[in-house]
C-alpha positions as CSV (number, residue, x, y, z in Angstrom):
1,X,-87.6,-57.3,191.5
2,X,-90.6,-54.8,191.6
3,X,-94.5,-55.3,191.8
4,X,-96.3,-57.2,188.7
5,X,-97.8,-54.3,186.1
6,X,-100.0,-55.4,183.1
7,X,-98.9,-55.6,179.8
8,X,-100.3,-57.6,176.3
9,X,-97.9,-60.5,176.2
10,X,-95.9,-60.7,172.7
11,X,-95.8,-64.5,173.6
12,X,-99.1,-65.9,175.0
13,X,-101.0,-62.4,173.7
14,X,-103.0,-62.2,176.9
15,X,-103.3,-59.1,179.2
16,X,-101.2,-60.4,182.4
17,X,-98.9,-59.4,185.0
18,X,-95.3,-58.6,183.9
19,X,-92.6,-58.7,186.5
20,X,-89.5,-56.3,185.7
21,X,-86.2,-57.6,185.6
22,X,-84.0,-54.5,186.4
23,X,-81.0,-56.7,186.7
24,X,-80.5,-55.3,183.1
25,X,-80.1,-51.2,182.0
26,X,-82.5,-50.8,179.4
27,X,-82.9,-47.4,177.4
28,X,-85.2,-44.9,178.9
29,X,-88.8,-45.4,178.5
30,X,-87.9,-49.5,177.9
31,X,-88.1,-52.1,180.4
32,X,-86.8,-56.0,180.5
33,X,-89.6,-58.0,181.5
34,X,-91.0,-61.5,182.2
35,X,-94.6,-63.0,181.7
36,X,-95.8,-64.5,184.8
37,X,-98.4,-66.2,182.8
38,X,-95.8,-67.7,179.7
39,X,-92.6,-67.2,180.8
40,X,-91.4,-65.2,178.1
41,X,-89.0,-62.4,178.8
42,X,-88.5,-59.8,176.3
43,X,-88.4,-56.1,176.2
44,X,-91.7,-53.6,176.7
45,X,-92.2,-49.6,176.2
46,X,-93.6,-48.9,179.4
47,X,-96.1,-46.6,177.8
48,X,-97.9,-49.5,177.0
49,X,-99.0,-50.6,180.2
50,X,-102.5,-51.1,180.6
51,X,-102.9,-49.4,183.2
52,X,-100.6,-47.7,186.4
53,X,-101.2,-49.5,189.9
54,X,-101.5,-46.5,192.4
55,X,-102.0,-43.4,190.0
56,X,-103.8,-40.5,188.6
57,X,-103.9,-42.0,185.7
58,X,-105.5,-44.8,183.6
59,X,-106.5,-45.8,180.2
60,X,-109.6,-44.9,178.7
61,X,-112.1,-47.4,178.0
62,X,-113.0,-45.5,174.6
63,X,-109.7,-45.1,173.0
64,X,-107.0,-46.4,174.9
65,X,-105.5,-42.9,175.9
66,X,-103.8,-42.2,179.2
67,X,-106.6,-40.1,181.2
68,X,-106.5,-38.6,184.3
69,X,-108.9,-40.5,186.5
70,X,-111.1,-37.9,187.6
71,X,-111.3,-35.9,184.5
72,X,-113.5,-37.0,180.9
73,X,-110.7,-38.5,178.1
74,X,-109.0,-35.0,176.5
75,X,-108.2,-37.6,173.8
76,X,-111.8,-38.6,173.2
77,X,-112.5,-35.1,173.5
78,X,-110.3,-33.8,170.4
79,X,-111.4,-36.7,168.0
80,X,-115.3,-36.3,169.2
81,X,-115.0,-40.1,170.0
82,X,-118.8,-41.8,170.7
C-alpha cells in the first residue's frame, strides 16, 4: 500500500484521501483505489488527482489545469481566463 493522494469520491463526492490498492494491474493511467473517508473502492484516472504530493506540479485555482508551480497557468493563458 502507498501514501494517501486526493481524489473527488464517486461515492461520498468529497475531496479526500484515496489509498491505492496495487494488489490489482490496472491499465495504464488507471488506478484501484479505496476512500478512506467512505470506504468505497473503485477505479480512478490518476489524471484526476487534485493535486501531486511532492511535485512540480499542481492544479490551478482558475481552471483546474496541471501547472507548474512556479510558473503562471499556460492553460489560463491560451483561453485569456480572468
Amino acid at each position: 500500500m502507498t501514501k494517501p493522494t486526493k481524489f473527488k469520491c464517486n461515492g461520498c463526492k468529497t475531496d479526500t484521501e484515496f489509498l491505492w490498492l496495487d494488489a490489482v494491474d490496472m491499465p495504464d493511467g488507471f488506478k484501484l483505489y479505496q476512500c478512506m473517508q467512505c470506504g468505497a473502492v473503485g477505479t480512478k484516472n490518476i489524471a484526476e488527482a487534485k493535486d501531486v504530493p511532492d511535485s512540480d506540479i499542481s492544479r490551478c485555482d482558475k481552471c483546474g489545469s496541471w501547472q507548474f508551480k512556479e510558473m503562471p497557468c499556460h492553460t489560463c493563458n491560451l483561453i485569456g481566463a480572468k
